[in-house]
Backbone bond lengths (Angstrom), bond angles and torsions (degrees), N, CA, C in turn:
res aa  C-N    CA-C-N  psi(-1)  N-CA   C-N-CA  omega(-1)  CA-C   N-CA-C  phi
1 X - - - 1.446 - - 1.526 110.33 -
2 X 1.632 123.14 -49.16 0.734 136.40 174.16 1.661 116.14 -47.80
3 X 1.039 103.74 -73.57 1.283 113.47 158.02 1.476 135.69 -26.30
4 X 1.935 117.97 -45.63 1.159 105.24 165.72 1.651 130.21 -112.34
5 X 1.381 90.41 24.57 1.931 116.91 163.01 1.350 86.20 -66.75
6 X 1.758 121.86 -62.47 1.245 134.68 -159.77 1.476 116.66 -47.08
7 X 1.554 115.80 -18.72 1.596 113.34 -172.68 1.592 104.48 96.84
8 X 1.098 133.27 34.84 1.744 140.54 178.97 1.401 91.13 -117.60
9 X 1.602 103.72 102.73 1.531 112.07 154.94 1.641 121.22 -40.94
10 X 1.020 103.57 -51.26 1.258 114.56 -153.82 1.757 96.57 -68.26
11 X 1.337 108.06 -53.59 1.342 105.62 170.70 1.479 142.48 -48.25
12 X 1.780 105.42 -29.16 1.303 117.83 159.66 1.239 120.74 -74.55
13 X 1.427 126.98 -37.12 1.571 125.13 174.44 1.781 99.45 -59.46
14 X 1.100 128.63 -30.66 1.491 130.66 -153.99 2.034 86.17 -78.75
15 X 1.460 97.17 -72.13 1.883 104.17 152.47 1.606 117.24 -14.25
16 X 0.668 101.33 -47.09 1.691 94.25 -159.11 1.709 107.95 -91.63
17 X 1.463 110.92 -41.81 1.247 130.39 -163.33 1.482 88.81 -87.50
18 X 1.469 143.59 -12.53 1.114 129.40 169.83 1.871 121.91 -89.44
19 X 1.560 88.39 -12.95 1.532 94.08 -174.10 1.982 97.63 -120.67
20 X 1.238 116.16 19.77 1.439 110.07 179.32 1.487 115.79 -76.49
21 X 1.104 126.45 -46.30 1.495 151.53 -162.05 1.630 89.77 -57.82
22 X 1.598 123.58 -56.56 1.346 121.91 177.74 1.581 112.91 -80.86
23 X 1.283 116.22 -35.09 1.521 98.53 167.77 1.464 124.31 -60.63
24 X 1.219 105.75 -61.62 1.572 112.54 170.78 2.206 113.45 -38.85
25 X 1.542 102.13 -40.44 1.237 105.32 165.92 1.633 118.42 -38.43
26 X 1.811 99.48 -67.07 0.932 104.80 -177.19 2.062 136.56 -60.81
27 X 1.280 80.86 -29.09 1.630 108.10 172.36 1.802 97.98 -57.25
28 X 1.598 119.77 -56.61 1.079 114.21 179.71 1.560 126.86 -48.26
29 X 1.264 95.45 -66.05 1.635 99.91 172.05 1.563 125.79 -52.44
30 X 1.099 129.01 -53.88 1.221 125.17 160.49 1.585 126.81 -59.04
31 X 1.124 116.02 -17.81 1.827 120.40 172.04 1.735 97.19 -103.21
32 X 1.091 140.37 -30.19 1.181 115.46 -162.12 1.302 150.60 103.14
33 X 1.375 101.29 -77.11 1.647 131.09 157.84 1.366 116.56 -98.82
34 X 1.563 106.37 110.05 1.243 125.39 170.08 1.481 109.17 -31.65
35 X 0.883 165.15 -1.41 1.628 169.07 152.86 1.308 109.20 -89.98
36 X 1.197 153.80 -36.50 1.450 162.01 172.57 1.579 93.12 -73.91
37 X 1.312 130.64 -47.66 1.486 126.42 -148.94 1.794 81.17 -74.76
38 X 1.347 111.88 -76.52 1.805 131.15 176.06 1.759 100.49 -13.08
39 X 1.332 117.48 -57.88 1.558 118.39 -165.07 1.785 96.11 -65.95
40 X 1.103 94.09 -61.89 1.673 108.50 -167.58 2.046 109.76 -55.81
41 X 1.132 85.38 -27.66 1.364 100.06 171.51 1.592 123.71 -56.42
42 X 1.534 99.11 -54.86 1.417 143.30 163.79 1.290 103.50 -31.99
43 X 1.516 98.40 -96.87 1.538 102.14 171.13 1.574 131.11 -50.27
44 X 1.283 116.34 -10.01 1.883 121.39 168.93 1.379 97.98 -53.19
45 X 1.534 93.95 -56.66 2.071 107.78 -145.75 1.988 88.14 -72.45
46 X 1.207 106.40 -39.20 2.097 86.76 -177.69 1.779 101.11 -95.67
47 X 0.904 107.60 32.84 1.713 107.43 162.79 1.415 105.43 -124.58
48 X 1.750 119.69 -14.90 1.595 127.46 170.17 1.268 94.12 -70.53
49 X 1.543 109.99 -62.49 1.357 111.20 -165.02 1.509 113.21 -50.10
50 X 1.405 126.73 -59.08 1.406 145.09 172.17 1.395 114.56 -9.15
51 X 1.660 102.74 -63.38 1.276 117.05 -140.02 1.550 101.60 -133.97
52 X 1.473 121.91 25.66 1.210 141.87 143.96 1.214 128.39 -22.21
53 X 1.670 102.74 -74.88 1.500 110.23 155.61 1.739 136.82 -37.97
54 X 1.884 94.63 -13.44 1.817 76.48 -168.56 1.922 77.30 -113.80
55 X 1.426 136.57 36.85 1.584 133.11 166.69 1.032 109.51 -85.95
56 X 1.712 140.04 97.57 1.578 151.49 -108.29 2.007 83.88 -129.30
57 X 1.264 121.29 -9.69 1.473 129.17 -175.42 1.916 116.70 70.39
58 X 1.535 96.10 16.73 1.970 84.67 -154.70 1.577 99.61 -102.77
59 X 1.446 99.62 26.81 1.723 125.69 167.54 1.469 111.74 -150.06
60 X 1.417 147.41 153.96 1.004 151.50 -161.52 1.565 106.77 -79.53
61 X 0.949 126.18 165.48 1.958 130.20 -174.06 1.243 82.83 -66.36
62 X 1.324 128.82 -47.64 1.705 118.28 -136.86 1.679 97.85 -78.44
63 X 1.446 117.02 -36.15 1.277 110.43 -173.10 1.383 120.44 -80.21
64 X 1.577 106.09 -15.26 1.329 118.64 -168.97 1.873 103.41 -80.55
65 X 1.408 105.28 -31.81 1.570 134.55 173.49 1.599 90.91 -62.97
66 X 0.909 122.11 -77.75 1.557 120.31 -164.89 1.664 104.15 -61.79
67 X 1.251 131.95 -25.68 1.632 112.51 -172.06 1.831 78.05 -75.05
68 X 1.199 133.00 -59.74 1.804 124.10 -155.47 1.155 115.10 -39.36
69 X 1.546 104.17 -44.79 1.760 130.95 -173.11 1.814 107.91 -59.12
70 X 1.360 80.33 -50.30 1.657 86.02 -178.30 1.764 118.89 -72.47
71 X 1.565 87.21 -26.92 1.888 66.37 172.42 1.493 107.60 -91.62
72 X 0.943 125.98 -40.32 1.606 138.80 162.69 1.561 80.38 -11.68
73 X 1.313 101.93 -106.64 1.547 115.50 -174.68 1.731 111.92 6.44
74 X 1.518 101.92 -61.00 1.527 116.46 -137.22 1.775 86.53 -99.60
75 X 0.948 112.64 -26.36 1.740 104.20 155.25 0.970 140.55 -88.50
76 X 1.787 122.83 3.94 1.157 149.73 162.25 1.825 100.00 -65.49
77 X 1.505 107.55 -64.29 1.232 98.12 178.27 1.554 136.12 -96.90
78 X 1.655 101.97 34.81 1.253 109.71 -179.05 1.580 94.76 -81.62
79 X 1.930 94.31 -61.43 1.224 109.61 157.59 1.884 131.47 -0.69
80 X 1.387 92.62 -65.60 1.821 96.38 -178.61 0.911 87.13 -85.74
81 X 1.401 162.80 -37.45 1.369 144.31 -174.15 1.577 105.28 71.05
82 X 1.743 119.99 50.89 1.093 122.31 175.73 1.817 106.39 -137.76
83 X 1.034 97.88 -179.76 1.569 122.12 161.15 1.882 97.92 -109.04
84 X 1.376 127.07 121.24 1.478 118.31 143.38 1.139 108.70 -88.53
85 X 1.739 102.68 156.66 1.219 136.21 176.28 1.565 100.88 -109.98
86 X 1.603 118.70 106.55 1.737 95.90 151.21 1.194 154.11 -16.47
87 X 1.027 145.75 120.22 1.282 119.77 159.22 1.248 134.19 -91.10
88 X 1.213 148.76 160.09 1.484 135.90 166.52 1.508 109.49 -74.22
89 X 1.721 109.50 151.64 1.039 89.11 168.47 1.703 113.08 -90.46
90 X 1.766 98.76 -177.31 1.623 115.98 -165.73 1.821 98.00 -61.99
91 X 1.181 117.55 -37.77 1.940 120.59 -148.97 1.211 98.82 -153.58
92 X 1.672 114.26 118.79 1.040 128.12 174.86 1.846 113.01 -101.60
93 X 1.422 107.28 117.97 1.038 99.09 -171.85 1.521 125.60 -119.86
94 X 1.574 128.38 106.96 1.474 116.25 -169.67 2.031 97.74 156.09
95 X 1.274 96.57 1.33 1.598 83.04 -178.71 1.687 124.00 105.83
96 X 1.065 122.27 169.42 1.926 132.27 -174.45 1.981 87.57 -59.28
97 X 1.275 94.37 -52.57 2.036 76.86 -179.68 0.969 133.09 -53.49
98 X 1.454 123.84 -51.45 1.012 137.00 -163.82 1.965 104.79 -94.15
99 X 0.700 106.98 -20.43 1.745 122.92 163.68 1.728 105.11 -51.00
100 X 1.961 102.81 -65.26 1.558 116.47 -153.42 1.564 87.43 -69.10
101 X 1.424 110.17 -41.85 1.727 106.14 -176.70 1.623 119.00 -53.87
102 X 1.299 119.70 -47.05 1.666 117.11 175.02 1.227 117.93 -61.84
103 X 1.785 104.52 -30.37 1.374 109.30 -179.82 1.250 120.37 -65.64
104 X 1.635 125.11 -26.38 1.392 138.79 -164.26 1.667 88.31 -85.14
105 X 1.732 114.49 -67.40 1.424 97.46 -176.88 1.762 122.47 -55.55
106 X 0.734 127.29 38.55 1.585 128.00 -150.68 1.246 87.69 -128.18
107 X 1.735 110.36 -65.65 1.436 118.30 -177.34 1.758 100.90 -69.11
108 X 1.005 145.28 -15.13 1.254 138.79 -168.44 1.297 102.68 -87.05
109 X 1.721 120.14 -52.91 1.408 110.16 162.13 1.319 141.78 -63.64
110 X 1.657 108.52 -31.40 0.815 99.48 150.21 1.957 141.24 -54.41
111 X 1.194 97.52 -26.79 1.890 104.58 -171.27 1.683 84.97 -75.41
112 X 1.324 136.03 -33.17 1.784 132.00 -152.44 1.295 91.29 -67.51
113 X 1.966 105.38 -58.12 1.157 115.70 -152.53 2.106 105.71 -56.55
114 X 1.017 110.40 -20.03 1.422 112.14 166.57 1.436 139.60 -84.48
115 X 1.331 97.37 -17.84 1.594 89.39 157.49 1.225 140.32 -110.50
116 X 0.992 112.19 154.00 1.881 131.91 -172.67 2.187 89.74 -9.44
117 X 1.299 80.44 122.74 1.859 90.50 151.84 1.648 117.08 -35.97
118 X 1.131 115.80 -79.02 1.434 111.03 173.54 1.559 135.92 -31.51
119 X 1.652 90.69 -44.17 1.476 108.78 -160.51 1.975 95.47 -76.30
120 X 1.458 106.56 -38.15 1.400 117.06 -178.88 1.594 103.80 -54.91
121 X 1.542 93.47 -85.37 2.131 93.54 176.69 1.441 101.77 -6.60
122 X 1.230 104.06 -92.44 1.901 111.50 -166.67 1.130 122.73 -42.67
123 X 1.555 137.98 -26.06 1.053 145.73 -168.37 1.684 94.55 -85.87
124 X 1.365 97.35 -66.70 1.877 101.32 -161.83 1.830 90.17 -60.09
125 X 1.282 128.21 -33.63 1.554 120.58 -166.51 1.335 114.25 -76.10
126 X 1.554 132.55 -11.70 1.278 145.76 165.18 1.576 117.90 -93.40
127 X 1.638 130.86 -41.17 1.072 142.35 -141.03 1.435 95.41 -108.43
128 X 1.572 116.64 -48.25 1.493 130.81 -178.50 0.894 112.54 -102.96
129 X 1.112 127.31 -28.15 1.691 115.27 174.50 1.455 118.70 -105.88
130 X 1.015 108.06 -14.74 1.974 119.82 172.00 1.525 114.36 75.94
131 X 1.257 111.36 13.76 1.503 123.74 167.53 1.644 104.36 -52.09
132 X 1.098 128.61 142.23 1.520 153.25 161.72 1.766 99.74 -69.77
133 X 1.279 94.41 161.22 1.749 98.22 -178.67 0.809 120.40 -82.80
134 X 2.050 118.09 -6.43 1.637 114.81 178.18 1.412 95.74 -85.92
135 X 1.125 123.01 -14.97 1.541 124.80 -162.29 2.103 94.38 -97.22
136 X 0.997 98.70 -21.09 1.579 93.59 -176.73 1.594 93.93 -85.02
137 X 1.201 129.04 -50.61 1.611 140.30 -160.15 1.656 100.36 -56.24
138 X 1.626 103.89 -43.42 1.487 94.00 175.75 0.976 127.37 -87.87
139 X 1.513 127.19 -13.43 1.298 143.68 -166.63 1.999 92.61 -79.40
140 X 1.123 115.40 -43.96 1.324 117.52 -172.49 1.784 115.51 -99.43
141 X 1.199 110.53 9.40 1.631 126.56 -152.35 1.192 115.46 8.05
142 X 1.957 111.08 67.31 1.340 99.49 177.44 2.200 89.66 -120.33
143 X 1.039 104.00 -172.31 2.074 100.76 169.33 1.321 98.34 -83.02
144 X 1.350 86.09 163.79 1.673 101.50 -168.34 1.660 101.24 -84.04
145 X 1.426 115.78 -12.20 1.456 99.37 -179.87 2.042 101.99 -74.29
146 X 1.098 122.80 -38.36 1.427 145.88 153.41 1.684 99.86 -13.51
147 X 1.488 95.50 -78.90 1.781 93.75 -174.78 1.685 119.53 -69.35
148 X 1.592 103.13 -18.25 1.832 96.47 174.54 1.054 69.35 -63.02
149 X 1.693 124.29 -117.28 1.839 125.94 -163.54 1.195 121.92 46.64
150 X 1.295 87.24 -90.98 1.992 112.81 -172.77 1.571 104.28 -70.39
151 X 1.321 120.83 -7.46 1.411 111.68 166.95 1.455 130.41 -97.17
152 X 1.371 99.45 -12.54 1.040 113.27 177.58 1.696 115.86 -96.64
153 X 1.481 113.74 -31.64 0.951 132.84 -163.14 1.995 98.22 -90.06
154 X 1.108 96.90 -0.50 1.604 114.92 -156.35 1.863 88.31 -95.47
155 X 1.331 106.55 -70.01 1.190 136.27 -174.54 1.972 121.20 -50.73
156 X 1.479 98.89 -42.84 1.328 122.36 176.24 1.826 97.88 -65.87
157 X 1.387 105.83 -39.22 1.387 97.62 -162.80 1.705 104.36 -91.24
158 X 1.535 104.93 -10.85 1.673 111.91 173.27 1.578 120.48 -56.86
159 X 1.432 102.10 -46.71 1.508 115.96 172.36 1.097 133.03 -23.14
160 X 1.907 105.41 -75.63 1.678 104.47 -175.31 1.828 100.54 -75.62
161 X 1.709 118.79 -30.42 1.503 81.71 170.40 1.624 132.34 -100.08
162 X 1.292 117.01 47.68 0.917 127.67 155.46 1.922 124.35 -98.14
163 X 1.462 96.06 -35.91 1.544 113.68 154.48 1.485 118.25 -52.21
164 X 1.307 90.40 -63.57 2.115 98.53 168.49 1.606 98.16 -38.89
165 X 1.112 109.19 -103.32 1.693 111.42 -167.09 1.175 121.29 -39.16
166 X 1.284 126.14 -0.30 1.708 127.53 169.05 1.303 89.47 -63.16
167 X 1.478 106.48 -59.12 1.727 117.10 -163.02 1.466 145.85 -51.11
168 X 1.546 86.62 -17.32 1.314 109.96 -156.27 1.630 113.12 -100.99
169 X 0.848 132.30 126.70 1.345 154.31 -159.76 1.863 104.02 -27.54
170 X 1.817 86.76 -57.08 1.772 107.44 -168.33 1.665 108.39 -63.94
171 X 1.537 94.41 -16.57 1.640 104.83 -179.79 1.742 133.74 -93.14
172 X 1.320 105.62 -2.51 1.076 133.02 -142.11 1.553 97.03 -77.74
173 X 1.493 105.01 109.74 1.540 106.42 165.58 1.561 127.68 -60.94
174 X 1.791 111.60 127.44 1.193 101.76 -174.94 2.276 104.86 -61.19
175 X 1.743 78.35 166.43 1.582 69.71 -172.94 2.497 106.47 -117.92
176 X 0.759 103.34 129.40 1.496 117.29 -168.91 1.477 97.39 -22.65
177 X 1.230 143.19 143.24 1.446 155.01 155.56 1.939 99.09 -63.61
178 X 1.539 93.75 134.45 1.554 98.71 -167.55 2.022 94.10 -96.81
């Protein structure tokens, strides 16, 4: 860290490429569409890089990484001025396991991609990323009574559409050969 505050390329690529896999995670879930997550992603890692110099340490990299990511993210899709919808992919390849598993995240993104902006952040930033609520409160600079709220209020509303998309045709878990 020290090191690439310091101006050591090498040390920031080492930085970035160690915490991408979860940013880019996070970029996914909150954008949706694999192409929105990639841009927003984009812009996290040269707004990490950017603004390096002003990461004061009196929160951990990772959370300080996730508030950039997250607004990154959330101005990526102010930007398109949309809601995405997932898509599935075309070819599932690996078998009934590995099938029921994409299928479950499928319905999971799909249920995110539907709720309220707010309610999403907090949910995917506690649930998927395992951030704590002091770490969500700053990451989003709202109070932490704010992010219980929206997590709860996040979660309540996850339910019936996660029930929905069990149901639903496009969702439909393959079922085991007897």
């Amino acid at each position: 860290m020290a090191a690439a505050q310091g101006g050591d390329r090498d040390a920031l690529d080492q930085l970035l490429r160690r915490h991408y896999d979860r940013l880019y995670g996070l970029c996914r879930r909150l954008a949706g569409e694999e192409s929105d997550a990639l841009d927003a992603c984009q812009e996290a890692l040269i707004a990490i890089a950017r603004g390096l110099h002003r990461f004061d340490r009196r929160s951990s990299f990772a959370t300080w990484a996730y508030r950039v990511t997250t607004n990154a993210c959330l101005d990526e899709l102010r930007r398109r001025r949309r809601r995405p919808l997932p898509t599935p992919p075309t070819e599932l390849v690996g078998g009934p396991d590995v099938a029921a598993e994409a299928s479950t995240r499928l319905d999971i993104d799909a249920a995110l991609a539907r709720l309220p902006r707010e309610y999403r952040s907090a949910v995917v930033l506690r649930d998927l990323a395992g951030l704590s609520y002091e770490e969500i409160a700053e990451t989003l600079t709202i109070p932490v009574g704010t992010v219980r709220s929206r997590i709860a209020r996040g979660r309540a509303a996850l339910v019936p559409l996660l029930a929905e998309g069990n149901q639903s045709p496009r969702f439909q878990r393959p079922t085991p050969a007897s």
